[in-house]
MARPA-793244 format. One line per 3 residues: their letters; for each residue z, x, y of N, C-alpha, C. Coordinates in nm, 2 decimals. Example, Ala and Ser with C-alpha at 12.3 -4.5 7.8 and 13.67 -1.06 7.14 Angstrom:
<lolums>
as	0.78/1.32/-0.57/0.78/1.23/-0.45/0.78/1.32/-0.33 | 0.71/1.28/-0.22/0.71/1.37/-0.11/0.79/1.29/0.00
</lolums>
This chain:
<lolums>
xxx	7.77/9.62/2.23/7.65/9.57/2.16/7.55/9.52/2.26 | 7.38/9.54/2.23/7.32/9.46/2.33/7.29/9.34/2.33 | 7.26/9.25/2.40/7.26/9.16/2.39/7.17/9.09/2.28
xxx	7.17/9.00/2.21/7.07/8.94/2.09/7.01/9.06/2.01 | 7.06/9.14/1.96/7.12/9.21/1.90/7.17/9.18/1.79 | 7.10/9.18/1.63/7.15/9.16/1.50/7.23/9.24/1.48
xxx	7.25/9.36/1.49/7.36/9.44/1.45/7.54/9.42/1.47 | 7.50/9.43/1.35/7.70/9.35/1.32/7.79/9.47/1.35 | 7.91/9.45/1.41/8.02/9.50/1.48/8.14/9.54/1.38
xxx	8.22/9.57/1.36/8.36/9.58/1.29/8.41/9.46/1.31 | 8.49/9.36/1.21/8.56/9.23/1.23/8.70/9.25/1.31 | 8.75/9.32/1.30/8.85/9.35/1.39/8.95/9.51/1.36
xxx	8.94/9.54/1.49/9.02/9.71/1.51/9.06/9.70/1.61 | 9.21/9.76/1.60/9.28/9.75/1.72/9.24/9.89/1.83 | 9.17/9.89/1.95/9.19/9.99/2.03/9.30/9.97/2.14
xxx	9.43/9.94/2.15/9.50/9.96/2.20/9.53/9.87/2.31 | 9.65/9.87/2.37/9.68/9.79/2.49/9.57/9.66/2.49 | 9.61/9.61/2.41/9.59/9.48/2.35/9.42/9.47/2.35
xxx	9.30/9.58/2.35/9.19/9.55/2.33/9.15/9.56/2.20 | 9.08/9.44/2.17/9.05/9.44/2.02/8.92/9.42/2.02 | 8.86/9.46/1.90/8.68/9.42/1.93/8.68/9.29/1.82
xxx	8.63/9.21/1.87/8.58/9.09/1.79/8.40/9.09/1.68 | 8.37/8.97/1.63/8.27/8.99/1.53/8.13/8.97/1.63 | 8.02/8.95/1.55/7.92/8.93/1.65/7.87/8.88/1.76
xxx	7.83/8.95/1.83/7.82/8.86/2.02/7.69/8.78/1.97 | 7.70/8.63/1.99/7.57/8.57/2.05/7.56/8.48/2.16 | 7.43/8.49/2.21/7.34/8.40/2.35/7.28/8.32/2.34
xxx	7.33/8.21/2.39/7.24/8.08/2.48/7.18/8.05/2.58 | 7.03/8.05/2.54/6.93/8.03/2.64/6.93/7.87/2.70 | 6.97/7.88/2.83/6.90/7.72/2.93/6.78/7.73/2.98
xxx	6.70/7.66/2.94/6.56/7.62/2.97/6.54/7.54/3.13 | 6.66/7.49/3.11/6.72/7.42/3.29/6.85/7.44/3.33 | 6.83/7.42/3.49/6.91/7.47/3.54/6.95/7.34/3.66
xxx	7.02/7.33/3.71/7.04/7.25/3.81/7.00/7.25/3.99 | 6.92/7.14/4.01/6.83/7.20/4.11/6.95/7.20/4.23 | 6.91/7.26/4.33/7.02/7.25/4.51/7.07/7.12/4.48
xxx	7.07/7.00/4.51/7.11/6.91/4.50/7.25/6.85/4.42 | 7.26/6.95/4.27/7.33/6.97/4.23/7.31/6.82/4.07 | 7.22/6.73/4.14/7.14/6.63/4.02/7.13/6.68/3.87
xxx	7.18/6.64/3.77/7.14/6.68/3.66/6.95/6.67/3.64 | 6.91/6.74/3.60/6.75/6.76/3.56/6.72/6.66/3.43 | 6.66/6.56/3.45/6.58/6.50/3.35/6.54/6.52/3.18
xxx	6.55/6.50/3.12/6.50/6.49/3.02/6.35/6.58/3.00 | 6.36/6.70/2.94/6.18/6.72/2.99/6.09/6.76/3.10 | 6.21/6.80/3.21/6.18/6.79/3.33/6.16/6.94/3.33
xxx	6.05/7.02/3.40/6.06/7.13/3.44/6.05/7.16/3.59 | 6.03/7.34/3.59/6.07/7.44/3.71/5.92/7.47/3.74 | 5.85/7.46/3.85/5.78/7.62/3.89/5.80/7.74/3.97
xxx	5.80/7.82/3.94/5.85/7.98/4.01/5.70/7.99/4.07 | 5.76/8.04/4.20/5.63/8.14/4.33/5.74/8.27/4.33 | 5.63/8.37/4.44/5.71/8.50/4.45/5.78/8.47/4.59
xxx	5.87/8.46/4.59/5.95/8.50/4.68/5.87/8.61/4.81 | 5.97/8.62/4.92/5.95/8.69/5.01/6.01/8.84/5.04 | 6.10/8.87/4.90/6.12/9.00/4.91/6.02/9.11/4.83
xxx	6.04/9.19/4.92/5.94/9.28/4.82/5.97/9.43/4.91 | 5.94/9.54/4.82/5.99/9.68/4.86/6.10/9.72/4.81 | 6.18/9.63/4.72/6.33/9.63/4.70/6.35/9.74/4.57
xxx	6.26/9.81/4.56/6.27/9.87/4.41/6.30/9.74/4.25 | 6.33/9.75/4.15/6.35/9.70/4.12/6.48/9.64/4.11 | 6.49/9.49/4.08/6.58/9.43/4.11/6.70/9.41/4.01
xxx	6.77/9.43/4.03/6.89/9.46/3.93/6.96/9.33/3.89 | 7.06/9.29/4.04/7.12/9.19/4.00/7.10/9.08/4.09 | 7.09/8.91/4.09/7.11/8.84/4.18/7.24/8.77/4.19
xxx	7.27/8.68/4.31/7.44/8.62/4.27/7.39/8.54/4.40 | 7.48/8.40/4.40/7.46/8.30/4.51/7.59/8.24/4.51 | 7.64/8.22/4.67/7.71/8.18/4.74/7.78/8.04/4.63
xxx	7.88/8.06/4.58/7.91/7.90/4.51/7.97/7.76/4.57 | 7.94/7.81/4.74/7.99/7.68/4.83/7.83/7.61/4.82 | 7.76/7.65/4.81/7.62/7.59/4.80/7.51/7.57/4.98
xxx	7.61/7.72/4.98/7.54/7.71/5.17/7.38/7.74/5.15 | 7.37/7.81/5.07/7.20/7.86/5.07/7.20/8.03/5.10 | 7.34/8.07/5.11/7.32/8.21/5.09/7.31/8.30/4.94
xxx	7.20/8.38/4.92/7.21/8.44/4.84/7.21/8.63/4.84 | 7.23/8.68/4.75/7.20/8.85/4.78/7.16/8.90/4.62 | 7.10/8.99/4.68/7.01/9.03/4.56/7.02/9.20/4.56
xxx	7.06/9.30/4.43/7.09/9.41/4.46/6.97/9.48/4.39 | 6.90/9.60/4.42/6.83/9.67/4.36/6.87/9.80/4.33 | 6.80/9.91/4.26/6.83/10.01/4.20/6.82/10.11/4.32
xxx	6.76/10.07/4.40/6.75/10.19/4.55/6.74/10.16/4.64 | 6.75/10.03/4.68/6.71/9.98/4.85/6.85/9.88/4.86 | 6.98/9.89/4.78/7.07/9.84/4.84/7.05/9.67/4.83
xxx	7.06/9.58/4.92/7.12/9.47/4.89/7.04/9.40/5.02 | 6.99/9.29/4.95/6.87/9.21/4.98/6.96/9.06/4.98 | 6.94/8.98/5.12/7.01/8.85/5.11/6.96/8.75/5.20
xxx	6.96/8.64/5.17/6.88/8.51/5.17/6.93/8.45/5.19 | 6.94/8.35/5.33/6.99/8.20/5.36/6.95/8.09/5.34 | 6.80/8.06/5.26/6.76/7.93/5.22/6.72/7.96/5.08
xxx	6.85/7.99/5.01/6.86/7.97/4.90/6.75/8.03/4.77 | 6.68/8.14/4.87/6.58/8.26/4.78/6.46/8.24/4.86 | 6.43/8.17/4.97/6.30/8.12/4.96/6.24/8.26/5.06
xxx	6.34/8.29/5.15/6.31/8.41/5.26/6.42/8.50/5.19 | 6.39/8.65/5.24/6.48/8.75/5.23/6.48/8.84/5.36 | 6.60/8.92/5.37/6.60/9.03/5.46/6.69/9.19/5.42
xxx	6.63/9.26/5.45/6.74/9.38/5.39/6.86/9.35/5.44 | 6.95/9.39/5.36/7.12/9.37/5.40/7.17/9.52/5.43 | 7.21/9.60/5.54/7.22/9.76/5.53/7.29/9.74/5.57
xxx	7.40/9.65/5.66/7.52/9.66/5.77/7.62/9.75/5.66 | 7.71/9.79/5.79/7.84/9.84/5.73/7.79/9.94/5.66 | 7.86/10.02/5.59/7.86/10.13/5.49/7.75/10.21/5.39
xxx	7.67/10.18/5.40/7.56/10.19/5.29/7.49/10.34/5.32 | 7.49/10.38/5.20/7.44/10.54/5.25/7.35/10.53/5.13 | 7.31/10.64/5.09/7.19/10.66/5.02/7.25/10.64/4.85
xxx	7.37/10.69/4.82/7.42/10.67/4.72/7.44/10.55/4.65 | 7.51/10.43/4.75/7.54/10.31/4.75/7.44/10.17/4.70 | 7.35/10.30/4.75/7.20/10.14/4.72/7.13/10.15/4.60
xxx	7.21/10.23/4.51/7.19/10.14/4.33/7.31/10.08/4.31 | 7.24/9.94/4.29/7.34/9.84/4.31/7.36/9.71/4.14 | 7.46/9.74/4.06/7.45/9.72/3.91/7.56/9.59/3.90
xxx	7.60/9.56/4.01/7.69/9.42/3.99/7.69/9.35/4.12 | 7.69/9.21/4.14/7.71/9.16/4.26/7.81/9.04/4.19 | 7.91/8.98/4.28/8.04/8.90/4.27/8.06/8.85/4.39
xxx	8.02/8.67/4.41/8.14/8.64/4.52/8.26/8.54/4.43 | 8.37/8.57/4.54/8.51/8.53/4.46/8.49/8.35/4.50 | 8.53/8.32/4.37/8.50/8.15/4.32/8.59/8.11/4.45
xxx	8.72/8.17/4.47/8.79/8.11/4.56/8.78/8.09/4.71 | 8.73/8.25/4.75/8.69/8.27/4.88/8.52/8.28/4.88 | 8.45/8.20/4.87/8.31/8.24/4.87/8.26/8.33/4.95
xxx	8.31/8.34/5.09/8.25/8.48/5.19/8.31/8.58/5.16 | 8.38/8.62/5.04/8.41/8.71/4.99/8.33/8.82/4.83 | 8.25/8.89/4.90/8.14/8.95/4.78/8.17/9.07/4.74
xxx	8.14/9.13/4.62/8.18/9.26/4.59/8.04/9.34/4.51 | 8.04/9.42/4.54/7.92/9.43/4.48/7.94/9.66/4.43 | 7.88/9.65/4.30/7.90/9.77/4.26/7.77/9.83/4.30
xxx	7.84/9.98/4.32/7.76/10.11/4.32/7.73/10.20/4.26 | 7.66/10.25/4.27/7.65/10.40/4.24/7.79/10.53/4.33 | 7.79/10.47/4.45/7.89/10.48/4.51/8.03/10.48/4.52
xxx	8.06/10.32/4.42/8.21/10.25/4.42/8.15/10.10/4.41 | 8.26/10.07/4.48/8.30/9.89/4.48/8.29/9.88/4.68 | 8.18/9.81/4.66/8.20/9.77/4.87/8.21/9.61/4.86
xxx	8.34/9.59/4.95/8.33/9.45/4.99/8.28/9.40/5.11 | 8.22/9.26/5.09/8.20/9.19/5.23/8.27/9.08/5.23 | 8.36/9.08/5.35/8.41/8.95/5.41/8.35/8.84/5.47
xxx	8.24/8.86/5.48/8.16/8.74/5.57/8.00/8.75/5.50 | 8.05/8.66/5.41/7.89/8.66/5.29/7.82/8.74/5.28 | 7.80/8.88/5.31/7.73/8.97/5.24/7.69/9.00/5.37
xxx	7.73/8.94/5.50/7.63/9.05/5.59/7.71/9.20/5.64 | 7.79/9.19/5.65/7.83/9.36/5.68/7.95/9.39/5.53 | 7.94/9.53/5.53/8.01/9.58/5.38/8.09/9.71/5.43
xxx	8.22/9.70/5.35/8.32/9.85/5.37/8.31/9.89/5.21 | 8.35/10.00/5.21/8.38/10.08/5.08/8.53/10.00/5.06 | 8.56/10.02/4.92/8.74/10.02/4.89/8.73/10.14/4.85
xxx	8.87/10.17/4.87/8.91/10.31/4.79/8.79/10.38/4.69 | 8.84/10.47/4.66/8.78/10.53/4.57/8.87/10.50/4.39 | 8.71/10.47/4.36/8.78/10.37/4.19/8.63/10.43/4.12
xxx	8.60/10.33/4.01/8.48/10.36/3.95/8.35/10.35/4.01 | 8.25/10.41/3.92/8.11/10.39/3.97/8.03/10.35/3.87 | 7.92/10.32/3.92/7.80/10.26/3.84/7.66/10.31/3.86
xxx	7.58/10.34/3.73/7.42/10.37/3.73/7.36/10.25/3.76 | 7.27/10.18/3.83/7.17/10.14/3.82/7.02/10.15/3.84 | 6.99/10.30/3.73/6.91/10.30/3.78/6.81/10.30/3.63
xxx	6.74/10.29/3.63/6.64/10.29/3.48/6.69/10.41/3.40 | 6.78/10.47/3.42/6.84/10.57/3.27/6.96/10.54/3.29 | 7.04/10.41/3.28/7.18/10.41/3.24/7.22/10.40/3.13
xxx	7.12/10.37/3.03/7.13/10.37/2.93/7.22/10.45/2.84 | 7.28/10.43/2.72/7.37/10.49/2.62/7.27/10.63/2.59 | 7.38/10.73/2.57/7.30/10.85/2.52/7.25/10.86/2.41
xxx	7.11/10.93/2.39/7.07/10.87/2.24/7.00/10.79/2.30 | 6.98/10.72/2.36/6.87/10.61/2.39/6.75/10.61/2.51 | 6.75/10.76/2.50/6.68/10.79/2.71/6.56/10.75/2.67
xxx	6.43/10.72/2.55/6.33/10.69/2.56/6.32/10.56/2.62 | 6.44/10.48/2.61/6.44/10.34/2.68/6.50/10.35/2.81 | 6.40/10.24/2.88/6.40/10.25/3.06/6.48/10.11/3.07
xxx	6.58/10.07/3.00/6.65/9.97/2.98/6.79/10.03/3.09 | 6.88/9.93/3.14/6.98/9.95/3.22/7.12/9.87/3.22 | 7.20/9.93/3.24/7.38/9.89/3.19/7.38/9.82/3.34
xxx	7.32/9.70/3.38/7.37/9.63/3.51/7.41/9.49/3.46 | 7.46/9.44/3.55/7.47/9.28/3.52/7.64/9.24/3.60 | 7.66/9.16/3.51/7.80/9.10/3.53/7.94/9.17/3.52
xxx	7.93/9.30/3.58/8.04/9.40/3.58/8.16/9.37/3.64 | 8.16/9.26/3.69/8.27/9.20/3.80/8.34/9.11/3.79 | 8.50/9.09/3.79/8.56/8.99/3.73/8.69/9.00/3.82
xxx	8.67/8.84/3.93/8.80/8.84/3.98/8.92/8.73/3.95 | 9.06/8.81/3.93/9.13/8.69/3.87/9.23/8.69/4.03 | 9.21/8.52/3.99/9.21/8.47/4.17/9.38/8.43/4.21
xxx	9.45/8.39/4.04/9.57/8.35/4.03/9.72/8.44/4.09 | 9.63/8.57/4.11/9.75/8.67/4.20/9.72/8.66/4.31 | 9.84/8.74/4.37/9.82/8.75/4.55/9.85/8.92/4.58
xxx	9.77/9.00/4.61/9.63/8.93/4.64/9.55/8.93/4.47 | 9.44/8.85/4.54/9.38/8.86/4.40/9.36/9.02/4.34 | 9.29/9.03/4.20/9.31/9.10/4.11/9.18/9.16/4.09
xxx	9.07/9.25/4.10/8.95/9.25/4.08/8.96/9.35/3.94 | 8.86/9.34/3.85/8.83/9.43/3.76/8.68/9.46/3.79 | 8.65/9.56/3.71/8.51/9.68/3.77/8.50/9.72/3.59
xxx	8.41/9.70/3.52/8.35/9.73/3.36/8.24/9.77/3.45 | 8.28/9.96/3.41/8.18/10.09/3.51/8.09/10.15/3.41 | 8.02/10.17/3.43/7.93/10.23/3.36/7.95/10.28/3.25
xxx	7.98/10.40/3.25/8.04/10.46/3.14/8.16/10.50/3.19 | 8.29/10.47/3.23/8.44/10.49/3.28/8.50/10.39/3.23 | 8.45/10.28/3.19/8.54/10.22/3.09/8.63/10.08/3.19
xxx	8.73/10.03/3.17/8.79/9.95/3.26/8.86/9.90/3.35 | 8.86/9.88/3.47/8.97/9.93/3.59/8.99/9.84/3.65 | 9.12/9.80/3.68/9.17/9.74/3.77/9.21/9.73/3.95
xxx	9.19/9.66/3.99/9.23/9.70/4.16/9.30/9.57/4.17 | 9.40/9.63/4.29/9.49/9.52/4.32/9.57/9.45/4.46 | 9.44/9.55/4.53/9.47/9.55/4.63/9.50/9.68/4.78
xxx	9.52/9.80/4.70/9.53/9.93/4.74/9.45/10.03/4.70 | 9.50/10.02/4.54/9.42/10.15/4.45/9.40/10.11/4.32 | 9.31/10.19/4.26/9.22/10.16/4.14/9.33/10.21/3.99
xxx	9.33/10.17/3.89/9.37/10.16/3.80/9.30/10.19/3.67 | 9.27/10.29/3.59/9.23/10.26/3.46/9.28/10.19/3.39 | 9.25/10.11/3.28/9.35/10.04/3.20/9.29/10.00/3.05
xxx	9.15/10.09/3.03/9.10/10.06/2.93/8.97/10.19/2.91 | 8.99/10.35/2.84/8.94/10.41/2.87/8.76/10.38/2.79 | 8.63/10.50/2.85/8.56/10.49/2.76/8.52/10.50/2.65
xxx	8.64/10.61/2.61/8.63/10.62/2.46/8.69/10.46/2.42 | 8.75/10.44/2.46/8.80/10.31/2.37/8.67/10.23/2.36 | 8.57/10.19/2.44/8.46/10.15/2.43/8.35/10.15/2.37
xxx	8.37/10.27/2.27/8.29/10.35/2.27/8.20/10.47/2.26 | 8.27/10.56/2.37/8.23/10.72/2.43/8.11/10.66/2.50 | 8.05/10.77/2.49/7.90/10.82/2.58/7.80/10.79/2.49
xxx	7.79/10.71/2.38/7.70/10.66/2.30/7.73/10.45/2.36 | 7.80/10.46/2.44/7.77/10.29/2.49/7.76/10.28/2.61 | 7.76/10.20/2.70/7.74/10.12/2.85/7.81/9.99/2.83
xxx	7.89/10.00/2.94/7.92/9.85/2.94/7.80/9.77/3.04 | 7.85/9.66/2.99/7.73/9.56/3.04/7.75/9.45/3.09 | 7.90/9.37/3.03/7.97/9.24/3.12/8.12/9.24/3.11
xxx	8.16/9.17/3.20/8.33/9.13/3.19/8.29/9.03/3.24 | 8.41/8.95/3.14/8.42/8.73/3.19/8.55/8.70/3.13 | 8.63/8.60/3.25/8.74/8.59/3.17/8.73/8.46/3.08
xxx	8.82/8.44/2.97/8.82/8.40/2.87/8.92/8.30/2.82 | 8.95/8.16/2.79/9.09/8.06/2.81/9.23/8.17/2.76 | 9.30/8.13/2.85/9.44/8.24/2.77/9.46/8.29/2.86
xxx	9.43/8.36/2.97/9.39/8.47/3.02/9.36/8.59/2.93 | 9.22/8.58/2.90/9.18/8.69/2.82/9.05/8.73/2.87 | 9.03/8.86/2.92/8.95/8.92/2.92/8.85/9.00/2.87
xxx	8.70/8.94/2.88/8.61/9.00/2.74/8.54/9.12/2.81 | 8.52/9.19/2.71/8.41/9.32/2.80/8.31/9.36/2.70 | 8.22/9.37/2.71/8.05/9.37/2.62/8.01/9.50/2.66
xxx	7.98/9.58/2.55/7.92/9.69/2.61/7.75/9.71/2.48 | 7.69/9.79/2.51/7.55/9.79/2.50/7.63/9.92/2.39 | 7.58/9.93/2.26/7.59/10.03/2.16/7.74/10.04/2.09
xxx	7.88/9.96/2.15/7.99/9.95/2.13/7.98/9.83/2.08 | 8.09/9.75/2.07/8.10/9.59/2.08/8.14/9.53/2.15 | 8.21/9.42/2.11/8.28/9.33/2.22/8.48/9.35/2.25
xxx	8.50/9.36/2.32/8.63/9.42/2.29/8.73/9.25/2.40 | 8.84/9.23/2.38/8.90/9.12/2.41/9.04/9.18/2.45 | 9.09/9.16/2.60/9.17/9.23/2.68/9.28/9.14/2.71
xxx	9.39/9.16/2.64/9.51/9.01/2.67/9.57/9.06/2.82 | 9.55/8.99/2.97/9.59/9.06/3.04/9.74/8.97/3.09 | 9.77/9.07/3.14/9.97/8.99/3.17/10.01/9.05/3.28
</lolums>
């Protein structure tokens, strides 16, 4: 389903290995946010936004920031790869180290792991490339899923819209060793990595087919895994 989005879903159908689609998705808008400092914001208090110092990046897909609160951030675009910032947005610099080829630099998810913060993952068109040292140099992993980010990722049936299946496709569960990464791929539906090699474990037809896009994964109390797709619904992943 897309986001804010009236259209109501099935109340419950089982698609298998324990994914189930739930009833309507809704969103909550924050008007504030918590400044660097980490201060709660006042009563009434507002933000002013300037442009930043990136620019050239094509359009910008996804951002994500460092959650040790160093002031690193990275920023991925639909064709220029991955754009990252040490004072906290205010400068930028292209990020190309490591691996990055022409394929790689539509960029539809960025993730660093809660646990290891210099640890970032960020999706491709390509695959899944990680960085070990905050985003400045990147390897491929194996070969696993991929991702569109580019202004037609859209569900089929929908090409007059320049709308795009990017966002929060990244979800690491930190409680294994090693940790656990999942990848909600464009249209390939849901995959696991665990350290070697990639896993399907939730196909797109189950999602949906080629009439959806996924659009997020977040984990959920329980250990449960939610996955949102744009023209499908919400499906709820018991993982064990």
């Amino acid at each position: 389903m897309r986001l804010g989005s009236s259209r109501a879903v099935p109340a419950v159908l089982s698609l298998g290995i324990g994914l189930i689609v739930s009833g309507s998705l809704a969103t909550t808008v924050y008007s504030n946010a918590l400044p660097h400092g980490g201060a709660s914001a006042g009563a009434g208090s507002g933000y002013t936004f300037a442009q930043s110092s990136i620019g050239g990046g094509g359009f910008v897909n996804v951002i994500a920031a460092d959650p040790s609160g160093n002031g690193v951030m990275l920023a991925g675009s639909d064709t220029a790869g991955i754009q990252r910032s040490t004072d906290f947005g205010v400068t930028w610099q292209a990020d190309q180290h490591g691996s990055i080829t022409l394929a790689e630099r539509g960029v539809a998810a960025l993730l660093f792991d809660p646990a290891t913060p210099q640890t970032v993952y960020a999706a491709t068109g390509g695959g899944i490339m990680e960085s070990q040292d905050d985003g400045v140099s990147w390897a491929m992993l194996p070969a696993g899923p991929s991702f569109n980010a580019s202004n037609h990722s859209n569900p089929a049936g929908t090409s007059n819209l320049l709308e795009r299946c990017t966002g929060r496709l990244l979800a690491v569960d930190d409680t294994t060793s090693p940790p656990t990464l999942y990848a909600a791929s464009t249209f390939q539906g849901l995959w696991r990595y665990s350290g070697t090699t990639w896993t399907s474990i939730v196909t797109q037809a189950q999602l949906g087919g080629s009439s959806s896009c996924n659009t997020s994964v977040a984990w959920a109390p329980g250990g449960m895994l939610d996955v949102s797709t744009w023209g499908g619904s919400v499906g709820v992943l018991q993982v064990s």
